[in-house]
GUFI-994816 format. One record per atom (N, C-alpha, C): residue in one letter; x, y, z; residue number from 1. Coordinates in pm, 1 decimal. Each point is the difference from the previous one (the first is absolute). Last residue first. Layout:
<nodes>
  code         x         y         z  pos
     a         X         Y         Z  NUM
...
</nodes>
This chain:
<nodes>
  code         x         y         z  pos
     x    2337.6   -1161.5    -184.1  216
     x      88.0      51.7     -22.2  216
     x      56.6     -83.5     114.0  216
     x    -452.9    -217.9    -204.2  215
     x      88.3      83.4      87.7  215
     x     126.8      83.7     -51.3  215
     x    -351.7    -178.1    -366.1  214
     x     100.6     -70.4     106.3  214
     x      25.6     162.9      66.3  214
     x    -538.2    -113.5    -148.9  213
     x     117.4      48.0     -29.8  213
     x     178.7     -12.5      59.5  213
     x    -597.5    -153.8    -173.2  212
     x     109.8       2.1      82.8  212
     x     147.8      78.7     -56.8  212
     x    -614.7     -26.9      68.4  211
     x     140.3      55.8     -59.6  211
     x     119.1     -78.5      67.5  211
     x    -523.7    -146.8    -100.9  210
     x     148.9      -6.8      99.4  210
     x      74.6      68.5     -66.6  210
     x    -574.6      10.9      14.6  209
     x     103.2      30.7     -48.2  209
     x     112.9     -40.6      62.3  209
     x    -550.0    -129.9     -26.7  208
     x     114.6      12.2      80.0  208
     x     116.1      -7.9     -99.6  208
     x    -539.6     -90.3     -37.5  207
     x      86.3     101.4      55.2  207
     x     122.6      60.7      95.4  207
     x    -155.5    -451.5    -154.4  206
     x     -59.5     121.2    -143.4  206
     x      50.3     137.8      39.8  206
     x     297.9    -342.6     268.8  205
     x    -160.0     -41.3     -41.5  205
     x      -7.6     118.6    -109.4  205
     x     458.1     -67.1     218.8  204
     x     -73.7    -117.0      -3.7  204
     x    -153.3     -65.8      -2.2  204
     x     287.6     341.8    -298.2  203
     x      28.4     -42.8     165.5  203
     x     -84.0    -109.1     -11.4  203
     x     283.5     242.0    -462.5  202
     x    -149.4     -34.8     119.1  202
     x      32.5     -72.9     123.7  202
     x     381.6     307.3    -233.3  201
     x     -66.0    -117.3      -4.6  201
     x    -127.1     -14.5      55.0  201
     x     489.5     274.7    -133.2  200
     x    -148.8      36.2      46.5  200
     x     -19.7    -105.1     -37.2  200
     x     545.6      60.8     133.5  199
     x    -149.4     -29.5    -123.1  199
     x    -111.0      59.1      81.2  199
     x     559.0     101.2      -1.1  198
     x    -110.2     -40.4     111.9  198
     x     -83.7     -84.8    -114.8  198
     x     372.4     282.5    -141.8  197
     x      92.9    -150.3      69.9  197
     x    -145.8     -54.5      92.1  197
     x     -47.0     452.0    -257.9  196
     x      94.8     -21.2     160.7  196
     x      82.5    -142.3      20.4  196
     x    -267.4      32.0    -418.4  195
     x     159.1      78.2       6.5  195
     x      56.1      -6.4     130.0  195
     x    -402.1    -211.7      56.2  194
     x      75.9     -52.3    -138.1  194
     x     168.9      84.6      21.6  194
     x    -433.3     220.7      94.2  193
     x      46.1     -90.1     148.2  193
     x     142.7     -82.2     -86.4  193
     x    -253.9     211.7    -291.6  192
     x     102.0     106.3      50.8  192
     x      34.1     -53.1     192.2  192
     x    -245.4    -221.5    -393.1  191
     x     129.0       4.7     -25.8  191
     x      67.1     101.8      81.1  191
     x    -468.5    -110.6     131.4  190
     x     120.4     -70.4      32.1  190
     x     147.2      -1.6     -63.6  190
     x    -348.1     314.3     -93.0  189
     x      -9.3       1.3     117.1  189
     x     154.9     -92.8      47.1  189
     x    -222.4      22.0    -422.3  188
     x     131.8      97.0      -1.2  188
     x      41.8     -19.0     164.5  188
     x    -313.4    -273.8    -134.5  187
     x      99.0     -64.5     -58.2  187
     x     155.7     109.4      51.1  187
     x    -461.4      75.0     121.8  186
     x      70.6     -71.2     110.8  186
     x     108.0       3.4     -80.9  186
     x    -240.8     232.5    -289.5  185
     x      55.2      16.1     119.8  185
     x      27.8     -32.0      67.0  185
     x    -169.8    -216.6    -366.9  184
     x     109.0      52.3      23.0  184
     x      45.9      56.7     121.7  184
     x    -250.4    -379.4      71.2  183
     x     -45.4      91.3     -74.4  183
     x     141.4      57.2      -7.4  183
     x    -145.9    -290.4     331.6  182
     x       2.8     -90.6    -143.3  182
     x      49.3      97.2     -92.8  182
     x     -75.6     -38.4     493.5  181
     x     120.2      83.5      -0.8  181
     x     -19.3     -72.7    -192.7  181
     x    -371.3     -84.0     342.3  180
     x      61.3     135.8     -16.6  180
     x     135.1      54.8     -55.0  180
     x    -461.0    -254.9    -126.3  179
     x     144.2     -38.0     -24.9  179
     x      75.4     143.3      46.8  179
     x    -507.0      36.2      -9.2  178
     x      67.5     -88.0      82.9  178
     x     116.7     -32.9     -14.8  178
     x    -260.3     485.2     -17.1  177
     x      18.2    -145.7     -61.9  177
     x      86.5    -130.7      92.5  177
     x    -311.7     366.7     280.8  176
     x     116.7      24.7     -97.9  176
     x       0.9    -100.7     -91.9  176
     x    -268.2     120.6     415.5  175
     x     -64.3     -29.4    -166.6  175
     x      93.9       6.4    -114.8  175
     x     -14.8    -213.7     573.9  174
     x       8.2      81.8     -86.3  174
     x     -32.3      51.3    -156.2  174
     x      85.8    -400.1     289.6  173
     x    -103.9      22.5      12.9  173
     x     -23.3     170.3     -29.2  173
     x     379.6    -332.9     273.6  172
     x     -29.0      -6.3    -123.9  172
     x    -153.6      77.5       6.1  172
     x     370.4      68.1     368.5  171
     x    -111.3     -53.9     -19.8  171
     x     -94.2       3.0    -105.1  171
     x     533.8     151.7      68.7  170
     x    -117.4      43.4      42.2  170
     x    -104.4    -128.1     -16.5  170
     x     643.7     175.9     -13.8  169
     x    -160.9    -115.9     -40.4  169
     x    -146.9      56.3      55.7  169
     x     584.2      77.6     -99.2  168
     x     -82.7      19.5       2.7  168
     x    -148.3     -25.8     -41.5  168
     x     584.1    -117.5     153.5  167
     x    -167.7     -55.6     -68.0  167
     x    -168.7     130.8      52.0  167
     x     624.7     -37.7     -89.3  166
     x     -93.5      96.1     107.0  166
     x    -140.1     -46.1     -78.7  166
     x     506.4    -200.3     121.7  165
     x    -110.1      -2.9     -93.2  165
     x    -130.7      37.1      59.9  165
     x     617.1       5.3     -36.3  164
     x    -124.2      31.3      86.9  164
     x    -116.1     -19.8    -100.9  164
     x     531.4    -190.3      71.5  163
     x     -60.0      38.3     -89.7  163
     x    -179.4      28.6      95.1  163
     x     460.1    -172.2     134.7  162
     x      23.8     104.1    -105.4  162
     x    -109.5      34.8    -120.3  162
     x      10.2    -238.7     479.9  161
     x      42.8     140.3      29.5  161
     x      19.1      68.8    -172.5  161
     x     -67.8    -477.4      73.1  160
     x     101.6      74.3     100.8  160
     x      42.4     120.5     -10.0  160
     x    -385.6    -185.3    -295.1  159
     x     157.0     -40.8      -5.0  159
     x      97.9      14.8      68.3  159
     x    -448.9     282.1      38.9  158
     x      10.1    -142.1     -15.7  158
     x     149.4      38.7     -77.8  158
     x    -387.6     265.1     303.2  157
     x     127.7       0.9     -62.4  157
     x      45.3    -134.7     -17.5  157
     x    -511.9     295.9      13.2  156
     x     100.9    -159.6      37.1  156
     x     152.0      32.8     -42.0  156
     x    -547.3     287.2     142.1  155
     x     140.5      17.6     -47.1  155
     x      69.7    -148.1      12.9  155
     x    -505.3     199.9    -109.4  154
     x      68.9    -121.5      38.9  154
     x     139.1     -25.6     -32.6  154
     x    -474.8     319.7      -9.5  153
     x     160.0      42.1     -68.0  153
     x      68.7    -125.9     126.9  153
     x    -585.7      68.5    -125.5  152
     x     111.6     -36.3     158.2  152
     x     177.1      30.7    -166.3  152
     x    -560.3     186.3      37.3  151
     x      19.7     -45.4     -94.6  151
     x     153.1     -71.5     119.1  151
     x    -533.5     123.3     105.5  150
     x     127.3      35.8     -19.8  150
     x     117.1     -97.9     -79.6  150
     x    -546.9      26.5      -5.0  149
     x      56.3     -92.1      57.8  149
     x     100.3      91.7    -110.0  149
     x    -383.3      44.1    -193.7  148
     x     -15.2     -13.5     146.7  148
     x      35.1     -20.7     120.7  148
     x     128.1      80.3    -513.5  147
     x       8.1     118.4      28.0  147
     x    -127.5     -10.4     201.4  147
     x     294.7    -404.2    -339.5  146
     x    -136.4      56.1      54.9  146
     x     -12.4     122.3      58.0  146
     x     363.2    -138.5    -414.3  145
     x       7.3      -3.2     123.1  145
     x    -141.0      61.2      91.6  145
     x     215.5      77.4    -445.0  144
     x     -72.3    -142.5      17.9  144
     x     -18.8     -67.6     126.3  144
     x     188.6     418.9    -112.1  143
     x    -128.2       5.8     -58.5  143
     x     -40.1    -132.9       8.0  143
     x     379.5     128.2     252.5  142
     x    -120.6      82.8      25.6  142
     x    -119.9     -44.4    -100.5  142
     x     402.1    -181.5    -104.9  141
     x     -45.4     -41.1     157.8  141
     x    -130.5      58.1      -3.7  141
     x     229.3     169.6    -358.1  140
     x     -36.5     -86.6     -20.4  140
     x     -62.3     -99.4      73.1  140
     x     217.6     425.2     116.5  139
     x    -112.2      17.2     -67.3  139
     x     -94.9    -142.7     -35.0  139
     x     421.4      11.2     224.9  138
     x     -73.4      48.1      77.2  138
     x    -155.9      -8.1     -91.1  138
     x     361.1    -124.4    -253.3  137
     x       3.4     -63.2     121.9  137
     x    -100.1      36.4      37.8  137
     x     193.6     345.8    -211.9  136
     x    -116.9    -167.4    -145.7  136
     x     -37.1     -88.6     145.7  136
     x     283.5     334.1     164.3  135
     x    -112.1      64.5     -79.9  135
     x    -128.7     -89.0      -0.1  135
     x     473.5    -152.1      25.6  134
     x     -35.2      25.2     126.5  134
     x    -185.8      16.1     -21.0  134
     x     325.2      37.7    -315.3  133
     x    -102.6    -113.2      43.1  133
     x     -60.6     -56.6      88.0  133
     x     190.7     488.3    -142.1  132
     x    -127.2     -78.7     -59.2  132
     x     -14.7     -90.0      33.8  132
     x     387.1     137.2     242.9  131
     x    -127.5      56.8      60.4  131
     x    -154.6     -63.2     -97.7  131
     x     431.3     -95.7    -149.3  130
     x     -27.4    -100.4     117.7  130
     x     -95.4      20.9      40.9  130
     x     253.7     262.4    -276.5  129
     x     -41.6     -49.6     -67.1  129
     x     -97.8     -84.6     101.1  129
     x     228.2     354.1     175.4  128
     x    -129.3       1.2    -114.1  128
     x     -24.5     -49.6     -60.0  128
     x     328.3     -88.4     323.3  127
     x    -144.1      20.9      51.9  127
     x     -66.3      44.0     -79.4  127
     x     352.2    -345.5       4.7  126
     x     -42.9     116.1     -85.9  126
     x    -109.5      51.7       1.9  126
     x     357.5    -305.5     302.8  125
     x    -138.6     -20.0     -55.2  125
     x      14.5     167.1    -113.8  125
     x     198.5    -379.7     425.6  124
     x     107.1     108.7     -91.1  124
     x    -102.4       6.3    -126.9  124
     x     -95.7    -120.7     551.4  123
     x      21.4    -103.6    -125.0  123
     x      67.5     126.0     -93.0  123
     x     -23.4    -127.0     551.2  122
     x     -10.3     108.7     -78.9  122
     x      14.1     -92.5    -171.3  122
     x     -22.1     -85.9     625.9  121
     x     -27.4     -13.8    -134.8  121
     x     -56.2     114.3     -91.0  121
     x      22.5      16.4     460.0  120
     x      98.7      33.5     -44.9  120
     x      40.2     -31.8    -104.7  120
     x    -454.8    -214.5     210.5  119
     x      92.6      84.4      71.9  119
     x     174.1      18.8     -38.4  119
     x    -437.5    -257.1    -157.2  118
     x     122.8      95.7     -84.4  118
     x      83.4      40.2      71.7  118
     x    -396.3    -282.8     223.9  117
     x     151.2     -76.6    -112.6  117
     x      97.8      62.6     -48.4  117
     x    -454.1     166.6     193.8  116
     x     117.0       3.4     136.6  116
     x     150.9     -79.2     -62.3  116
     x    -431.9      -4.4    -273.9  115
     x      69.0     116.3     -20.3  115
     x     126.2      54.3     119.6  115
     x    -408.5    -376.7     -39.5  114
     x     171.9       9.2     -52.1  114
     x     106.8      99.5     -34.2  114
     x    -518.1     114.5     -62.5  113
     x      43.9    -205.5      42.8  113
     x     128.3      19.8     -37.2  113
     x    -430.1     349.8     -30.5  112
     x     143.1      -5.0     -93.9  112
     x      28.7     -90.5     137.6  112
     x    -473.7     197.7    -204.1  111
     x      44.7     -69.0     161.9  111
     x     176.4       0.7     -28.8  111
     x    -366.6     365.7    -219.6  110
     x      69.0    -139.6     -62.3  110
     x      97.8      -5.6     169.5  110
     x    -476.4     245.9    -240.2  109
     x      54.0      13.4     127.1  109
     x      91.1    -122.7     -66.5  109
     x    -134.3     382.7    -330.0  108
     x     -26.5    -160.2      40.9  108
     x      50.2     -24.5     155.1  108
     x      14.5     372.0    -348.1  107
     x    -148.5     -11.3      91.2  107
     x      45.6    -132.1      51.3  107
     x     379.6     140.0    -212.3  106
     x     -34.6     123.7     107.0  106
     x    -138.4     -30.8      85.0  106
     x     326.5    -307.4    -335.9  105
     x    -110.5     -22.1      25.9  105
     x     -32.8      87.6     110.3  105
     x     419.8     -36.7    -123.6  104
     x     -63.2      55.6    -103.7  104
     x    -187.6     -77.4     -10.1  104
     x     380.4      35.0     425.0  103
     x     -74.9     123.9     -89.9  103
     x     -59.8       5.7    -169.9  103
     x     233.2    -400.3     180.2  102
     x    -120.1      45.1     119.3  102
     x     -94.0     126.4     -71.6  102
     x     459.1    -112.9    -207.3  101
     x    -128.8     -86.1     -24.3  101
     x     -80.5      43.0      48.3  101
     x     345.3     207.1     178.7  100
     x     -67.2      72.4    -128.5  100
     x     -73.5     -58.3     -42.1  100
     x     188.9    -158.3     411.9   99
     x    -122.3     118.4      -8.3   99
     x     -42.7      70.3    -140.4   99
     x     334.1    -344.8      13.9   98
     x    -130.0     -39.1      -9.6   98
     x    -109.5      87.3      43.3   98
     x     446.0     103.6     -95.3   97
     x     -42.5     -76.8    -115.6   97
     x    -216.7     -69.5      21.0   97
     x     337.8     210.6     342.0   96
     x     -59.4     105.8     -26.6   96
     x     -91.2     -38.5    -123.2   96
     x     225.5    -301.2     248.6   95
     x    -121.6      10.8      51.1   95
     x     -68.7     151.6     -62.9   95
     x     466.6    -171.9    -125.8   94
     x    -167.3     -66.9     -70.0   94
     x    -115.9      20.4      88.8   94
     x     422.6     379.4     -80.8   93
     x       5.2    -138.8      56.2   93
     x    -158.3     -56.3     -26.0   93
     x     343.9     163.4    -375.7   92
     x    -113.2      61.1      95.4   92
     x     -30.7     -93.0     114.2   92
     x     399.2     159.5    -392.1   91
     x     -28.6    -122.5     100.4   91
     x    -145.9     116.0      65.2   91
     x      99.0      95.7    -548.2   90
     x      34.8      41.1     155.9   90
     x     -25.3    -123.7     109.6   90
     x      89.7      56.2    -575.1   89
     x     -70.0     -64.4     141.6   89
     x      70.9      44.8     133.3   89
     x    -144.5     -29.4    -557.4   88
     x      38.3     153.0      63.9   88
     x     -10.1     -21.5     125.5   88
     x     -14.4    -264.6    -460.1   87
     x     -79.9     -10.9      99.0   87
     x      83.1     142.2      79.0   87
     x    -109.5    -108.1    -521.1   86
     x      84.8      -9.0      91.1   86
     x     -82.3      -2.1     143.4   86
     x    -257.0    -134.0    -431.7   85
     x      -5.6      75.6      85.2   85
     x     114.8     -17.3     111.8   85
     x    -206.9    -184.9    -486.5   84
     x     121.1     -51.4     109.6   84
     x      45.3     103.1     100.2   84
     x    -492.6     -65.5    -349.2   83
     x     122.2      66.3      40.2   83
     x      70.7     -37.8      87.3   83
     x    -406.1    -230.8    -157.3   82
     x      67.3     -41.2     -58.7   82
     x     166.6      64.2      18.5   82
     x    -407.5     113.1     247.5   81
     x      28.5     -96.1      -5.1   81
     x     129.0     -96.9     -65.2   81
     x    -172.0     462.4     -76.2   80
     x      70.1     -10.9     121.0   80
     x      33.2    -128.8      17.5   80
     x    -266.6      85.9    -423.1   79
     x     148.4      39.4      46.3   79
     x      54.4     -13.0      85.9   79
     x    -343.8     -93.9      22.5   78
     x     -42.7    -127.9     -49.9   78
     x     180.4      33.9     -14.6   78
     x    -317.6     363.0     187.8   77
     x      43.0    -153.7      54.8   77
     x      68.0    -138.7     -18.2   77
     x    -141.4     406.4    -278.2   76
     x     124.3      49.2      81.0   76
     x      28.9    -142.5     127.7   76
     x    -402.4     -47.3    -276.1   75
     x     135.5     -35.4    -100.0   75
     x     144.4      58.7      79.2   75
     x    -439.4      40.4     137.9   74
     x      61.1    -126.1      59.1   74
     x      89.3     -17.5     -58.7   74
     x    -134.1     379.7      -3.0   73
     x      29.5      39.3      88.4   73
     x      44.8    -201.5      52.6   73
     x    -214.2     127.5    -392.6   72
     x     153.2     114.2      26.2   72
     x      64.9     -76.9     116.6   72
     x    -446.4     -99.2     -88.9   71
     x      45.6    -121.1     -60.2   71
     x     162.9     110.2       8.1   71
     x    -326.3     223.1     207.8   70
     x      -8.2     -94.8      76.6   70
     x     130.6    -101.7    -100.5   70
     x    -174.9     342.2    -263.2   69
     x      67.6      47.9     179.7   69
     x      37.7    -116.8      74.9   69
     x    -311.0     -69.2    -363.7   68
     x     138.4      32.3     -35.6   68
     x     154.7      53.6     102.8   68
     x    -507.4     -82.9      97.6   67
     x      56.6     -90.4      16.5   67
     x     135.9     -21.6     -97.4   67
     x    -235.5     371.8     130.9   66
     x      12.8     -80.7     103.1   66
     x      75.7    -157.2     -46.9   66
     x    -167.2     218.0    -379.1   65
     x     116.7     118.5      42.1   65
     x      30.5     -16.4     172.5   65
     x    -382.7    -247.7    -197.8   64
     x     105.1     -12.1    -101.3   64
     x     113.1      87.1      75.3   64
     x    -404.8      92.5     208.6   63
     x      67.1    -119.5       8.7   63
     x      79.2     -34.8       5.6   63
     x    -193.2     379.2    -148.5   62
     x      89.1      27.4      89.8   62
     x      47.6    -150.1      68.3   62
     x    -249.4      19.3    -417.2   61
     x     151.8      32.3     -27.6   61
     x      65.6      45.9     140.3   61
     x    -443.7    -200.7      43.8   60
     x     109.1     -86.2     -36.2   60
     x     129.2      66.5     -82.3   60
     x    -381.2      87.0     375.5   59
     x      57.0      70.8     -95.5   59
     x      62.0     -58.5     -48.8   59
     x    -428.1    -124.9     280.7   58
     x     155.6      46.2      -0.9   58
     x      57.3      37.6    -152.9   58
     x    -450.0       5.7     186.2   57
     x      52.6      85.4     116.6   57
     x     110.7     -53.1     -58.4   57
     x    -287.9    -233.6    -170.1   56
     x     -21.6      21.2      86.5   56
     x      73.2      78.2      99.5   56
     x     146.7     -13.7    -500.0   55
     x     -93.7     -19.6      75.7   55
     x      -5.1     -50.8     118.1   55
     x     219.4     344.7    -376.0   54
     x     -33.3     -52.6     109.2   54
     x     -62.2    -102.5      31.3   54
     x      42.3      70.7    -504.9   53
     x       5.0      87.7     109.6   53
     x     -11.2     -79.8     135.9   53
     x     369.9    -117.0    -399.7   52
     x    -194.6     -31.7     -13.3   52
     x     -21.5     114.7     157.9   52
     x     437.6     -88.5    -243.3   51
     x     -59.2      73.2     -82.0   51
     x    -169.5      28.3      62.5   51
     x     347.4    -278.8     209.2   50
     x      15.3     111.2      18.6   50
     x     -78.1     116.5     -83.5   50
     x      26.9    -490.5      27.4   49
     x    -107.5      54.3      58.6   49
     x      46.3      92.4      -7.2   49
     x     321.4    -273.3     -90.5   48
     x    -141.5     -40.4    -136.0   48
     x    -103.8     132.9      87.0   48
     x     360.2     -31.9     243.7   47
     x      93.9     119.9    -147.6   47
     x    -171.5     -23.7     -83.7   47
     x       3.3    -269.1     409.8   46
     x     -31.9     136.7      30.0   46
     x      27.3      89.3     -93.6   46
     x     125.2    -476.8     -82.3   45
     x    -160.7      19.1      41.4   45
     x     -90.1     128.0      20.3   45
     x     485.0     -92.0     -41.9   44
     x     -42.5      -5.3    -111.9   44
     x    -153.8      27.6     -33.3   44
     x     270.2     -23.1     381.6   43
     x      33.7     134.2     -32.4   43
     x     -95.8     -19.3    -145.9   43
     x     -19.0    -360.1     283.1   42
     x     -62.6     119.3      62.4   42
     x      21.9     132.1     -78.3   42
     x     260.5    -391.3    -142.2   41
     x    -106.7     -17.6     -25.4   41
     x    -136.8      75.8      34.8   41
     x     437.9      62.4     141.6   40
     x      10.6      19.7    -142.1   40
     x    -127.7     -13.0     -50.2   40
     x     100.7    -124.0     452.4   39
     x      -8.3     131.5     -16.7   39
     x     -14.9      16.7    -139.2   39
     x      64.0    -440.3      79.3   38
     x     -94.3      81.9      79.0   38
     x     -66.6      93.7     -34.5   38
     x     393.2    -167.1    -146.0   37
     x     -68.6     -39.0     -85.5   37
     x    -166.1      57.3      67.4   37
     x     428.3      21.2     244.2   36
     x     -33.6      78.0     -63.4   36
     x     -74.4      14.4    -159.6   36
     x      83.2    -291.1     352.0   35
     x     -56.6     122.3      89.2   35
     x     -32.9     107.7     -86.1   35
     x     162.6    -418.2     -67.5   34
     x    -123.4     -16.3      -8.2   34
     x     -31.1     102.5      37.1   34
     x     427.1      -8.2    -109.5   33
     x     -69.8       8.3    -135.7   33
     x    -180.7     -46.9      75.7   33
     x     307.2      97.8     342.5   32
     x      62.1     102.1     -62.5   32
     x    -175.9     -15.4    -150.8   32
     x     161.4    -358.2     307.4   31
     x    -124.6     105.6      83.8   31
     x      11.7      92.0     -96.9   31
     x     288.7    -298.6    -184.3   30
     x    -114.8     -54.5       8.9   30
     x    -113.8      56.3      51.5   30
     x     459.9     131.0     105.5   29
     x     -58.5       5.4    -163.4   29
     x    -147.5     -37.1     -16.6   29
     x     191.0     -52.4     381.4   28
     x      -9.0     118.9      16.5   28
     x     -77.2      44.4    -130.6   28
     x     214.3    -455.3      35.0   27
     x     -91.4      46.9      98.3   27
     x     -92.9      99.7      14.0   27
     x     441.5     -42.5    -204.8   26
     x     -99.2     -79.9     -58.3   26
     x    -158.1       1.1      64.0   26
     x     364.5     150.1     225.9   25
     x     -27.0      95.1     -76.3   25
     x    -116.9     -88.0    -138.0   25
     x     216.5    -237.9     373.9   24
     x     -95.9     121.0      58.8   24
     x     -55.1      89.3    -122.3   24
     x     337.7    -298.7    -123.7   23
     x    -146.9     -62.1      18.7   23
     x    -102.3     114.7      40.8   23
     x     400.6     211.6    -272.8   22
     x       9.9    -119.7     102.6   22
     x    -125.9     -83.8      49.3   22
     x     178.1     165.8    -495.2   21
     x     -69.9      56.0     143.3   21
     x      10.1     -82.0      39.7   21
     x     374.7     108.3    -345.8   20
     x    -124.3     -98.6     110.0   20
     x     -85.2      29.5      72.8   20
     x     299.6     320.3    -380.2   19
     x     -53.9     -10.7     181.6   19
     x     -41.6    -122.3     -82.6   19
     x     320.3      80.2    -376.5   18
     x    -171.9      35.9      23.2   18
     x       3.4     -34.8     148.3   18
     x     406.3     -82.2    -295.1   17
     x      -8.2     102.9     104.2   17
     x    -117.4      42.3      38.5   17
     x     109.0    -372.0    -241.8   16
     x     -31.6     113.1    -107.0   16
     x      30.3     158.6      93.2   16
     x      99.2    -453.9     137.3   15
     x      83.7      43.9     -50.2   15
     x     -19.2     136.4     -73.8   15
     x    -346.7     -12.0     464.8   14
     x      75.6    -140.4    -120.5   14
     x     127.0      61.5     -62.4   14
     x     -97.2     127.4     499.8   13
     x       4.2      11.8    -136.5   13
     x       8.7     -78.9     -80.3   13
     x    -183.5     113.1     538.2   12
     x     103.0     -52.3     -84.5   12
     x     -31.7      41.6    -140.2   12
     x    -121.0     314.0     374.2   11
     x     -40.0    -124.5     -29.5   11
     x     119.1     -84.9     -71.8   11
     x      99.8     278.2     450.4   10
     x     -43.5      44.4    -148.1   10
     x     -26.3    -133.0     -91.8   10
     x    -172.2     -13.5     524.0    9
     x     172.4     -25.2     -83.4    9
     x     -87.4      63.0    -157.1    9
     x    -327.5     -91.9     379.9    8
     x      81.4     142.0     -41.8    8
     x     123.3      14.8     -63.1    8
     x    -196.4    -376.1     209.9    7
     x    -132.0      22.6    -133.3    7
     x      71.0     152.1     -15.6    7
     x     256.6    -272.3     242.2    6
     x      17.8     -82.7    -142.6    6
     x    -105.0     129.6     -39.5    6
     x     228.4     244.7     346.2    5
     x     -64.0    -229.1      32.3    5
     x     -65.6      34.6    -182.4    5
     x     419.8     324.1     175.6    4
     x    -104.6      10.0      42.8    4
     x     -63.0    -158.3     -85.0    4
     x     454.7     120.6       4.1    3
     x     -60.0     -15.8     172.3    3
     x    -150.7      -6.8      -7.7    3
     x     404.4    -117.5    -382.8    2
     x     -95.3     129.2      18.3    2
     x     -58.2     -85.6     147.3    2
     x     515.8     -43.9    -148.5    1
     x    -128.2     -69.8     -14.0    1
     x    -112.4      88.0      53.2    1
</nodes>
């Protein structure tokens, strides 16, 4: 029987042998065709202007060609998302899990709560895959988060020991968007908490992330 939790099981099949998507992925779809009706419509706007000259200083075939770049680079996103990425896992212990959170906000001063809990705790992780959401995490805090007032890493171990949840939060009021985890990239973000057997989730205001992940 497979070990890992329902949203990472291979999908099911009809008789025709065609995937199900699973809900999450339904989900994903939906960010996928508005995201990319978007862009299509930008590309179309900037292809009508490419013939006409400059104006005010911009260039619309260097536009156009920014924003062909840009639509690559979501389409390699859209692949990853959809790719089943083995995992490759070393035990690490978790207080090192959370100095890597910590560190991905370098300007930020961050308070960290609970961190006297790990002592000799270790989880079984893929540090390159783990390190991006780690990444997304940090980044996503940071931008919606008041740049007047530090940000706090709120360690909990819950279920008796077999499972840790590392909240990262700040003081709303920042210029980022607001849904922080809506988009693909969270999407890829959390399928790769997912494979560990953890999730990504919102916390408990606009700016606040929970990773969680099980102990070893």
């Amino acid at each position: 029987m497979s070990r890992l939790p329902p949203e990472t099981a291979p999908p099911k099949r009809t008789d025709r042998g065609r995937p199900v998507l699973r809900k999450d992925d339904e989900h994903a779809l939906a960010e996928i065709r508005h995201e990319l009706g978007n862009r299509f419509q930008r590309l179309y706007f900037w292809a009508d202007q490419g013939g006409g000259e400059p104006a005010d200083g911009e260039d619309p075939r260097a536009t156009l060609a920014g924003e062909l770049v840009s639509l690559e680079a979501y389409f390699r996103s859209v692949l990853e998302y959809f790719s089943e990425p083995g995992l490759n896992t070393v035990e690490v212990p978790v207080a090192d899990l959370v100095e890597r959170l910590r560190s991905t906000v370098p300007d930020r001063e961050v308070e960290v709560d609970g961190i006297e809990l790990l002592a000799g705790m270790a989880a079984s992780v893929d540090p390159a895959l783990l390190s991006g959401a780690l990444e997304l995490v940090g980044r996503r805090v940071d931008s919606v988060a008041s740049r007047e007032a530090g940000l706090s890493l709120v360690v909990r171990v819950e279920r008796g020991g077999e499972r840790v949840e590392l909240e990262l939060s700040g003081q709303p009021g920042g210029d980022g968007p607001g849904g922080l985890l809506g988009d693909l990239e969270a999407m890829i973000a959390r399928r790769c908490l997912l494979l560990h057997g953890g999730d990504l989730t919102q916390g408990s205001g606009p700016a606040s992330v929970v990773v969680t992940l099980p102990l070893d």
